[in-house]
C-alpha positions as a printed NumPy array, in Angstrom:
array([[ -0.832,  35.969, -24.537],
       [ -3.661,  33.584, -25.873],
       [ -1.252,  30.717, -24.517],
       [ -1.169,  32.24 , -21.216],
       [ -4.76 ,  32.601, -20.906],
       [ -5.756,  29.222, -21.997],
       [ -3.134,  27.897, -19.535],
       [ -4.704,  29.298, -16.506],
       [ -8.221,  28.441, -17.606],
       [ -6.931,  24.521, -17.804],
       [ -7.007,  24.069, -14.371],
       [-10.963,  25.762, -13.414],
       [-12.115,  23.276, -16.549],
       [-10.192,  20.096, -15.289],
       [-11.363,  21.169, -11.523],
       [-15.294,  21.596, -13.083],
       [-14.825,  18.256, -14.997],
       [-13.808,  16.553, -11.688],
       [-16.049,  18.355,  -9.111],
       [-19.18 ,  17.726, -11.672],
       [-18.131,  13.777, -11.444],
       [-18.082,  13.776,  -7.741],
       [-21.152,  15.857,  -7.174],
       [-23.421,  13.122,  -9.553],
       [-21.782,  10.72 ,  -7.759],
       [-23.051,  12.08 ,  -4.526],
       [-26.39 ,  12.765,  -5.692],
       [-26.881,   9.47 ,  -7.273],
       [-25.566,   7.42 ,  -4.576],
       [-28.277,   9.437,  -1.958],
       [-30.834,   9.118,  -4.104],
       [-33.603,   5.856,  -4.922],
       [-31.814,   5.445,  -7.86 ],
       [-28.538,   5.027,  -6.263],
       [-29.091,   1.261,  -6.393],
       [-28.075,   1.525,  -9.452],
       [-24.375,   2.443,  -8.612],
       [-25.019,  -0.772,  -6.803],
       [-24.727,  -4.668,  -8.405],
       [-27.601,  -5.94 ,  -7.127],
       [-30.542,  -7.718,  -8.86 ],
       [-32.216,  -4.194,  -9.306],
       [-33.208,  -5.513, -13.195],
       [-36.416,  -7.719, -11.546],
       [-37.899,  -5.106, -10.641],
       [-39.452,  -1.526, -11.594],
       [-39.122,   0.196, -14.649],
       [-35.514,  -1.142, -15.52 ],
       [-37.104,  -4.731, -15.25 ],
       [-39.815,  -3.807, -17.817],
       [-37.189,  -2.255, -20.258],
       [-35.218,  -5.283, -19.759],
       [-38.052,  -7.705, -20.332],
       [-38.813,  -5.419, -23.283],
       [-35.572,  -5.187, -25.402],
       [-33.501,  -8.357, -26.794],
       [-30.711,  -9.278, -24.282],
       [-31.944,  -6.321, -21.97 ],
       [-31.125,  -8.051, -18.484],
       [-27.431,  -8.205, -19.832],
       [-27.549,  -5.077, -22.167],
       [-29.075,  -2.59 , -19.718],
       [-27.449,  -3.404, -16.782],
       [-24.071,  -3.008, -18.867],
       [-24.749,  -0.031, -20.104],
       [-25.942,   1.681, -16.612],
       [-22.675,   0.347, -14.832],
       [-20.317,   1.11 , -17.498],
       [-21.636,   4.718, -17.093],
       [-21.651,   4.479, -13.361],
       [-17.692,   3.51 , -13.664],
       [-16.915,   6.324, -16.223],
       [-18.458,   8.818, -13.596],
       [-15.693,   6.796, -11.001],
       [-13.409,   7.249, -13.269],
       [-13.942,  11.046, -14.516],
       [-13.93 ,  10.988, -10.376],
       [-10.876,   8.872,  -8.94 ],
       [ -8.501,   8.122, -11.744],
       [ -8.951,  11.926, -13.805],
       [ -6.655,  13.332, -10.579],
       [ -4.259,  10.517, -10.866],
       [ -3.203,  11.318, -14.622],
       [ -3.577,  15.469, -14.137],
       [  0.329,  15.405, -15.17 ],
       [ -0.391,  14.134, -18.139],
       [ -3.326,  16.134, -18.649],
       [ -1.463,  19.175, -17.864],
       [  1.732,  18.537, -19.926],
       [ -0.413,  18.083, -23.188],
       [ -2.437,  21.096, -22.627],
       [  0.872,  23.3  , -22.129],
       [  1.721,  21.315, -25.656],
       [ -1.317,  22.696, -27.63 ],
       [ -1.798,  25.691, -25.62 ],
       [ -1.083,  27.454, -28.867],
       [ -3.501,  25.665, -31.099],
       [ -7.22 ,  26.913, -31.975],
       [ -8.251,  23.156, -31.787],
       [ -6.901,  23.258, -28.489],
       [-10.21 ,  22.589, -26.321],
       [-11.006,  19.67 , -29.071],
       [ -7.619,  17.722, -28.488],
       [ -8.154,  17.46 , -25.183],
       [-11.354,  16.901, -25.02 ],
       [-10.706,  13.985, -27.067],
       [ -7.716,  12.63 , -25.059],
       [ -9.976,  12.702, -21.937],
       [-12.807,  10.842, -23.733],
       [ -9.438,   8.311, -24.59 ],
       [ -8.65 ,   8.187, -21.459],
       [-12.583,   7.612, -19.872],
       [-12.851,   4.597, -23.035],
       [-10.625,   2.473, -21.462],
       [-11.917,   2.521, -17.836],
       [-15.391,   2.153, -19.713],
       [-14.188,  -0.993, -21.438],
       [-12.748,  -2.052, -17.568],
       [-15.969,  -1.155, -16.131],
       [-17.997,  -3.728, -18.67 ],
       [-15.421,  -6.079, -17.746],
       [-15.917,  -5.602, -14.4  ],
       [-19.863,  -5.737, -14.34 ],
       [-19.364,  -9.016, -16.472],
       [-17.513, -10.802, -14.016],
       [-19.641,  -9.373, -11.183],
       [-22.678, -10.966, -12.773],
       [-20.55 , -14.344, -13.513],
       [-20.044, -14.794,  -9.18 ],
       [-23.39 , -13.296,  -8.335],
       [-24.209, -16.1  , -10.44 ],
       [-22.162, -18.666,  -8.992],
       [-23.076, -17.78 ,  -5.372],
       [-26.825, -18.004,  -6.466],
       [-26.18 , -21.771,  -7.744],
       [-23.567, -22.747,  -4.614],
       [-25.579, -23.181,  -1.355],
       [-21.452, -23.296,  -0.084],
       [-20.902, -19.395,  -1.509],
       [-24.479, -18.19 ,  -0.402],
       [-23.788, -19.337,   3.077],
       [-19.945, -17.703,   3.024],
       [-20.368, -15.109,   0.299],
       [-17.327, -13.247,   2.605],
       [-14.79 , -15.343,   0.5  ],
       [-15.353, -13.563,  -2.182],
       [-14.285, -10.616,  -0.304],
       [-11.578, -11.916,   1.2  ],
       [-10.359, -13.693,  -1.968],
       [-11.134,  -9.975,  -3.808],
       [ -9.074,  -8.298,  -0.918],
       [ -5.965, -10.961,  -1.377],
       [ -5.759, -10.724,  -5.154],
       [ -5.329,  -6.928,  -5.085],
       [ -2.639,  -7.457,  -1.915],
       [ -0.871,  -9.954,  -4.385],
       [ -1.05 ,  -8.06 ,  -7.338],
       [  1.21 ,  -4.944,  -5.703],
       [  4.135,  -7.429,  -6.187],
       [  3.992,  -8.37 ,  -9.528],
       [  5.99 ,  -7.279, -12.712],
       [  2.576,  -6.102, -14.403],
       [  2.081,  -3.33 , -11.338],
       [  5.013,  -1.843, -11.394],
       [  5.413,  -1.763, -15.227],
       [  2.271,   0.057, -15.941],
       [  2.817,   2.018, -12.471],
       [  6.475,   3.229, -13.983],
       [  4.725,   3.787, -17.396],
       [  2.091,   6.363, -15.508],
       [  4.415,   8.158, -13.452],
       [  6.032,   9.469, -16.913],
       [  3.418,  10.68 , -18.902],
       [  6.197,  12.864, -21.808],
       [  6.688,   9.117, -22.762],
       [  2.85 ,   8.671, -23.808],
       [  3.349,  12.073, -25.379],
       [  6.624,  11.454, -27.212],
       [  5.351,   7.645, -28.59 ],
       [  2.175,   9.231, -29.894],
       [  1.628,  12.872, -30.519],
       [  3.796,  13.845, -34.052],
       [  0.914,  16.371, -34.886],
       [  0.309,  15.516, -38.442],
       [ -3.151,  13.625, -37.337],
       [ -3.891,  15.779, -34.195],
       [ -7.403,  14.307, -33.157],
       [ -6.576,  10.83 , -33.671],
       [ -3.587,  11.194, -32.227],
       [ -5.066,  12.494, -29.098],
       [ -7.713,  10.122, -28.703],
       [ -5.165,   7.479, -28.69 ],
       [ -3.002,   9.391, -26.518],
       [ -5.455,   9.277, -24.181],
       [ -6.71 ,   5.537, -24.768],
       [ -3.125,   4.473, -24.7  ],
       [ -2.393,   6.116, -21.446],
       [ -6.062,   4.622, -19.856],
       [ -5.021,   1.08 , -20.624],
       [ -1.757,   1.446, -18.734],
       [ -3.762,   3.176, -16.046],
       [ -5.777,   0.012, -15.653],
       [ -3.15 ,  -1.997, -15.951],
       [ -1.802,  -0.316, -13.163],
       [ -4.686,  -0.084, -11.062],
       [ -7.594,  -2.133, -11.67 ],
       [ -6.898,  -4.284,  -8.718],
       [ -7.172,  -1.188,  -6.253],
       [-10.89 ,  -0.281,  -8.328],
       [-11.812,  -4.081,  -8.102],
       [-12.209,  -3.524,  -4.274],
       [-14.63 ,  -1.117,  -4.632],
       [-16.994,  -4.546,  -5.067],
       [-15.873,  -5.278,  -1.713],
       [-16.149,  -2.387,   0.202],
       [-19.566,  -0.928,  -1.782],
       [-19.908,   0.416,  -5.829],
       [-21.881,   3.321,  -4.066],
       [-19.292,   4.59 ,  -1.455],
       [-18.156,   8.019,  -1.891],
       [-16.291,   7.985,   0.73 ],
       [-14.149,   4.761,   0.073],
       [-13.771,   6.248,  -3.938],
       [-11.926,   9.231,  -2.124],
       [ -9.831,   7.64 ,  -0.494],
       [ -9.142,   4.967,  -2.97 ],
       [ -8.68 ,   7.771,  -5.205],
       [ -6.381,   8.973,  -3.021],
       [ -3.9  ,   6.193,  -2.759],
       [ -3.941,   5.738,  -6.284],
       [ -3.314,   9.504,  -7.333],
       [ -0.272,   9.188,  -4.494],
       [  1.279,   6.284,  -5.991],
       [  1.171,   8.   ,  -9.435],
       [  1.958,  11.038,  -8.539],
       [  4.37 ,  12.199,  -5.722],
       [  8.069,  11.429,  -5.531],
       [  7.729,   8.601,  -2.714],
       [  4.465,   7.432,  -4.443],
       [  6.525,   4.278,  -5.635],
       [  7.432,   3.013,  -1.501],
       [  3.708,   3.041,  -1.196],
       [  3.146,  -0.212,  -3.216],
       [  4.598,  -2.597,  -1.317],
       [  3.449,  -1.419,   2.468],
       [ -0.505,  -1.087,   0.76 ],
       [ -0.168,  -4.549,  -0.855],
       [  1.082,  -6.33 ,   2.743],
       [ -1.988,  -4.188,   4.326],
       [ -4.471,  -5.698,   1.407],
       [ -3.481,  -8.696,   2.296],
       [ -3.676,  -8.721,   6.473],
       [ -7.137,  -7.338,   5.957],
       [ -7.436,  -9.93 ,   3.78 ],
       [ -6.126, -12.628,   6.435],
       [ -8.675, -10.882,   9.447],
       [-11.522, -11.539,   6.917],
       [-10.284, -15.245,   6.996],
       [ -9.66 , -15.536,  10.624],
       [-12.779, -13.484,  11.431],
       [-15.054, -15.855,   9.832],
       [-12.854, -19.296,  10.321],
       [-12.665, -18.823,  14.377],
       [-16.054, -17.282,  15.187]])
């Protein structure tokens, strides 16, 4: 009986979990701090330029830290739907444990890490070409490369070996289970269940997240239906006929980008 009832409380908390990630993102996003979501050179000015000015390193520490939380709240959002199976296989696992709610608490926090680490990543090399553009007159005058050049590596990258390894590895989550949940250390074990599967998540999909530089850090609407896409190719039958068809679409969008700018 407890089984059963923890079972159908899983999916309320998961939905909560999600729904709460989406709703800050929404009210962030329409808000005057919503820049923030944004990678913009909001650190000169207002209060987040004096605590930069004030704290050793702060114009790279601050920053990272307010965009590696903005991309766990895309992740919690976008990529928490895309791994429910694996989310909902573990819980039927430990249903019958009292440190049920802990385990998987800790395998989401896992899971969050590693699209953390992705998002610091990410900001880092955002910074690097804001950067670049800043010190080419060539880039400031056709900053739409980037774009197009963004839009072209995640076409590409739906082809390669790496995509469809991790992509295989996601759509079988009892294989994340079986390699690392024995039981005998439950909470480490879980965490790294979690972290384990994350890695392979953004190994599969950190291309498709990439273009949210492209088309806006602050779009709800494009996380959706990014989000979308993603959960699809992870998660339904057919999911796997989707990679090639998105990555020849990446890729002509990439190509009108080109010719849009080149012939005008």
């Amino acid at each position: 009986m407890q089984a059963s009832t923890s079972q159908r409380w899983f999916l309320p908390i998961i939905g909560l979990l999600i729904g709460t990630a989406w709703t800050a993102l929404l009210v962030w996003g329409h808000n005057p701090y919503g820049r923030y979501l944004a990678h913009g050179q909001w650190t000169e000015l207002g209060l987040a330029a004096s605590i930069c000015s004030a704290i050793p390193a702060g114009n790279l520490l601050l920053p990272g830290l307010v965009y590696a939380g903005g991309w766990v709240l895309m992740s919690a959002a976008m990529m928490l739907p895309t791994s429910f199976p694996l989310f909902r296989l573990f819980d039927r696992l430990t249903s019958a444990r009292p440190d049920r709610t802990v385990l998987i608490s800790l395998l989401v926090t896992g899971y969050l890490l590693a699209w953390a680490g992705f998002g610091v990543a990410a900001h880092l090399l955002d910074a690097a070409l804001h950067d670049a553009v800043v010190r080419s007159d060539w880039l400031l005058l056709n900053g739409w490369t980037v774009g197009a050049g963004a839009l072209a590596i995640a076409g590409l990258f739906q082809f390669s070996q790496l995509k469809y390894h991790c992509l295989e590895k996601c759509r079988t989550p009892f294989s994340f289970i079986a390699r690392h949940w024995h039981g005998t250390s439950p909470r480490s074990e879980a965490f790294r269940l979690g972290l384990d599967h994350g890695i392979f998540c953004v190994g599969c999909c950190w291309a498709i997240m990439l273009l949210m530089f492209v088309v806006g850090t602050g779009s709800v609407g494009w996380m959706l239906i990014l989000g979308a896409v993603m959960a699809l190719e992870k998660n339904v039958s057919w999911g796997r006929k989707l990679v090639e068809p998105l990555g020849v679409g990446l890729l002509v969008w990439s190509g009108v980008v080109v010719a849009e700018h080149v012939w005008t």
